[in-house]
N, C-alpha and C positions, 0 to 999 in steps of 0.2 A: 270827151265830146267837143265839137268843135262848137263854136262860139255863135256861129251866126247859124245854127242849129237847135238851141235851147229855147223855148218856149217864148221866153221874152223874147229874145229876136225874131220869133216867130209872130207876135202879136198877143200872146196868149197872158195870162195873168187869172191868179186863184179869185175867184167870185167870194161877196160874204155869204154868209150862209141862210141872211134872211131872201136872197136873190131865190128866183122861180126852178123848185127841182122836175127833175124827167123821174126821180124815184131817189129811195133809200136804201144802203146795202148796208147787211149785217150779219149774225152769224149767230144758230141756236146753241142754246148752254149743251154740254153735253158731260160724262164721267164723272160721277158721285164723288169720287175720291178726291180730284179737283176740286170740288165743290164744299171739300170737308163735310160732306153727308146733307149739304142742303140739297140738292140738285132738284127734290121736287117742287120747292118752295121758290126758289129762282124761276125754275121754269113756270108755273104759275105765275111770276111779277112781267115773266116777259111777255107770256101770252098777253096779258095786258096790253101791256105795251106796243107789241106790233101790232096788236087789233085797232088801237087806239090808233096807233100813227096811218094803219094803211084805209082808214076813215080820209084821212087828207091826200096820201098818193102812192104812188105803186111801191112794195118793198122787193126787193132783191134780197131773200134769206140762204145764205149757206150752210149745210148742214154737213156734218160728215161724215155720216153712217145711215143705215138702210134704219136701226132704232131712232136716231135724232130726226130722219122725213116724217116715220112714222108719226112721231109721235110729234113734232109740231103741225102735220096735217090734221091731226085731232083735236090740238086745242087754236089752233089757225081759223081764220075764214077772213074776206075778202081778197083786196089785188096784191095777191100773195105769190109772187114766183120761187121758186126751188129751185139751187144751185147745190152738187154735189161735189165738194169741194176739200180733200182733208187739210187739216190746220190743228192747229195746238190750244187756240184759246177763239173766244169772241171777240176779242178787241177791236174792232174794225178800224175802228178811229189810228189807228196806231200802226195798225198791219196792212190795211187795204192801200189800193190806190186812190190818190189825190187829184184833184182833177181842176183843171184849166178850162178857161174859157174866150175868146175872142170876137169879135163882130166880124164880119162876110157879108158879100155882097147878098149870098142866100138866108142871111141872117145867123143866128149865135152860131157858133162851133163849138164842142167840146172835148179835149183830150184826158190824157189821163198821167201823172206822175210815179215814177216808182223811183222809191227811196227806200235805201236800205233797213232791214228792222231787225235788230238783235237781242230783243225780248229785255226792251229796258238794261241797257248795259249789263246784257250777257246774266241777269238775272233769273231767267225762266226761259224753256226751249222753246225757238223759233224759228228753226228750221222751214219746219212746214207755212206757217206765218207770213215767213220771207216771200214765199212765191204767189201770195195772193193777189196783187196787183197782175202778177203776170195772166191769172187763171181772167181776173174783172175785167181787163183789157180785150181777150180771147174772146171772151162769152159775149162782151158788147162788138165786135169788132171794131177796136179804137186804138188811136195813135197812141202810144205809150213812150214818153220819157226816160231815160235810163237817169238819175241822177247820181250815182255813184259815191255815194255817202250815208250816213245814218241819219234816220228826221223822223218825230214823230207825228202825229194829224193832232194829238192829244197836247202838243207842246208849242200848238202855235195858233193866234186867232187872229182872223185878219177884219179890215172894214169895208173889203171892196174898194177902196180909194187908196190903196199903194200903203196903209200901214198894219205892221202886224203887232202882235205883244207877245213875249216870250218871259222866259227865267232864264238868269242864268244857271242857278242851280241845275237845272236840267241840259240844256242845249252843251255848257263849257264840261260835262260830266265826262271827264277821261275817260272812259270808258264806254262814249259812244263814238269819239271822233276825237283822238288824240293826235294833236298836233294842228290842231283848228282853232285861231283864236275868233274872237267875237266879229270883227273886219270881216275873214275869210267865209265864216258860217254867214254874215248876212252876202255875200256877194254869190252864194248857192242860194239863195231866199229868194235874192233879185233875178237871178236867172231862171231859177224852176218855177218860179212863183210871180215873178212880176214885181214884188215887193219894192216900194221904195226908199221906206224907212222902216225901222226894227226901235221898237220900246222894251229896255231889257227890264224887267223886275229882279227882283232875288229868291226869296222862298220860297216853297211852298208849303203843303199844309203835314204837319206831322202826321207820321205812321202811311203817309202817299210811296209807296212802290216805284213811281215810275218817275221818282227826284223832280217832285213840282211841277207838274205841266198845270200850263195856264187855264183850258178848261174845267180846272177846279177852284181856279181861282179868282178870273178877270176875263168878263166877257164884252164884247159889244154888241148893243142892243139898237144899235142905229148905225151912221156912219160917224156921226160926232159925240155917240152917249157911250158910254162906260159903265157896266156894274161891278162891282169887285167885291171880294169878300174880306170880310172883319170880324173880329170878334171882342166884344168889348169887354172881357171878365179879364183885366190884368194878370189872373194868375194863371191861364189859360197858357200853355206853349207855343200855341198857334196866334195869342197875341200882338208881340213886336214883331214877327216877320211881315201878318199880315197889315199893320200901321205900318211899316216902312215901304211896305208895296203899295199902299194909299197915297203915303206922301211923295213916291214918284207920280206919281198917277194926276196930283193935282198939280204938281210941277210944270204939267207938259203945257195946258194952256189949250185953248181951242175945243176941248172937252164939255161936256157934261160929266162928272164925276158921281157916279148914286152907290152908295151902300147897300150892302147885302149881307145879312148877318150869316153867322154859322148858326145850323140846331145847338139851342141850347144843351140839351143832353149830351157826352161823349157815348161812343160804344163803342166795346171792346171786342175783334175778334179772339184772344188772349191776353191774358192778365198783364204781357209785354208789347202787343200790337193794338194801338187803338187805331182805330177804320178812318176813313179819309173823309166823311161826311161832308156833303157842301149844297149849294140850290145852287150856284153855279154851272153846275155840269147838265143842264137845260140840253135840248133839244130845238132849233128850230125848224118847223116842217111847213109844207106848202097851207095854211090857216091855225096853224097852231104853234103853241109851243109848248114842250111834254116835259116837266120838272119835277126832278125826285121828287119824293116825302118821305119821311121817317116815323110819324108817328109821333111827334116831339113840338114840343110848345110852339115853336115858330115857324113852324110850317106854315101855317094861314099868313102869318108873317110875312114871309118871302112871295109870298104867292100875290098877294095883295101891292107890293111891291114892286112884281115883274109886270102887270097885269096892263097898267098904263102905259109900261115902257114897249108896246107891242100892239099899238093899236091894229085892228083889223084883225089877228089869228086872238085865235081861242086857248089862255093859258090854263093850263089841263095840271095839277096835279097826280102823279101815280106813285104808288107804295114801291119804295126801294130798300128794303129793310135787308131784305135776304140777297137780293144783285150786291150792295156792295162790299159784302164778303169778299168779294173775289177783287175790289181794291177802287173798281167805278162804277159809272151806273151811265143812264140813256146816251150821253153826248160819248161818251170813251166805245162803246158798243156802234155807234153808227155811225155813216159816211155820205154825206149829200152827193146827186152824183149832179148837179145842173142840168138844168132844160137845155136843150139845144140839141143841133145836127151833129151827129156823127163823126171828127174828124181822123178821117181814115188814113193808114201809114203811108206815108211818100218812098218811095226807094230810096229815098236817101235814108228817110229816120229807119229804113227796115235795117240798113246794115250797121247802126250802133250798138255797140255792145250791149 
């Protein structure tokens, strides 16, 4: 792609996520067997869920079978749109398109990124996955980015003000962009994304699938505040990675830095996989903000917590007991799309690849 074609040269740059949405897009559970036989128990957390979210603004759900409309029109109700869409998973955060935003003389604009997705370094099939951005683009009629590498929504958080936070664990993972070092990955950040500086951390949380993405781990709650996750029981294995992600984090300066504990309880999907648990993996939506729960001592915890650092929306607790089965919960399933006009393809962006 040529240079003075990429989004950034274009004016454009990723919005935070507490910025004004036009709606939310995501995608119904579907196949029992995926689901290792919860599927009805999931779907029950989700109905929640989107009923909950489309309280505060319109949702954009894809489904993708004539079963999965079914039967989330039955447990669905409000500003609930249906998109038929086939895909491999829900992940939205990960598979969907990312979306840019700009000032205009007509006021905001909004585009759309597409970035490649290999189902967590070729982990899980994502064939179908991959062409999602292409369908969300289509359906809104919106200018769509080709970015030409692998990125996930789930491995980056930004403040709206040019910085992001990542892992290395995740982003340097051979196996999503081999031959990319850290330099080269953030100068696709700055160009697809506007980004001006990258905070790299390290780990992330054991038994996480998708090699530490940072919405499980380190969110921002403002443009200058920070929550990040710890865990203070030494013998925990999620212990020193997550204190050395701390202690870059206070390193940086110009922060508010706030803790955010793990559920005290572990839980195991199998006696060798323990679940990725975290309050991290929030949700922020137009008055709200939608934070797992597990059931687990510290839930009110976290909740109590998040609750200042969000004046004005309504921090909402929901049951995530049975969603994180499948490895995340609310932030990993959904995709903010921003308020704003339309920005429709130019003949130039139509003919990139």
């Amino acid at each position: 792609m040529e240079k003075t074609l990429t989004p950034r040269a274009l004016g454009f740059a990723m919005p935070a996520e507490w910025a004004p949405h036009a709606a939310t897009w995501t995608a119904w559970p579907y196949d029992d067997e995926k689901w290792l036989g919860y599927l009805e128990p999931v779907r029950q957390e989700f109905a929640a869920f989107v009923n909950t979210l489309a309280r505060f603004e319109p949702v954009h759900l894809v489904v993708n079978d004539e079963e999965s409309e079914r039967d989330a029109q039955a447990r669905l109700s409000g500003n609930v749109h249906f998109h038929r869409i086939p895909h491999d998973d829900l992940w939205l955060r990960d598979s969907g398109a990312m979306f840019v935003t700009r000032a205009a003389a007509s006021g905001t604009e909004v585009a759309a990124v597409n970035w490649e997705f290999n189902g967590w370094g070729g982990k899980y099939p994502a064939q179908q996955d991959n062409q999602m951005p292409l369908y969300m683009a289509r359906i809104l009629g919106m200018g769509l980015f080709n970015a030409g590498i692998v990125m996930e929504g789930g491995s980056l958080e930004v403040n709206g003000e040019g910085v992001c936070l990542t892992t290395r664990q995740c982003l340097l993972s051979p196996q999503r962009n081999p031959g990319l070092n850290e330099e080269a990955l953030e100068g696709y950040l700055k160009e697809f994304l506007g980004i001006q500086s990258v905070v790299w951390l390290g780990n992330g949380l054991e038994g996480d699938h998708t090699d530490g993405h940072i919405d499980t781990l380190t969110r921002f709650t403002s443009p200058h505040t920070i929550v990040t996750s710890v865990s203070p029981d030494p013998d925990d294995p999620n212990h020193h990675p997550l204190q050395e992600n701390l202690e870059i984090l206070r390193s940086l300066g110009g922060f508010r830095i706030v803790e955010l504990p793990l559920p005290k309880n572990p839980r195991w999907l199998d006696p060798h996989t323990r679940l990725p648990l975290t309050y991290a993996n929030f949700y922020i939506a137009n008055g709200a903000v939608l934070v797992p729960i597990y059931g687990d001592p510290h839930d009110e915890e976290a909740l109590a917590i998040l609750r200042p650092l969000f004046p004005g929306r309504e921090v909402i607790g929901l049951e995530s007991r049975y969603l994180i089965t499948g490895g995340g919960s609310f932030h990993c399933v959904t995709q903010q799309q921003p308020a704003g006009k339309i920005w429709k393809v130019s003949p130039a962006i139509e003919e990139l690849p």
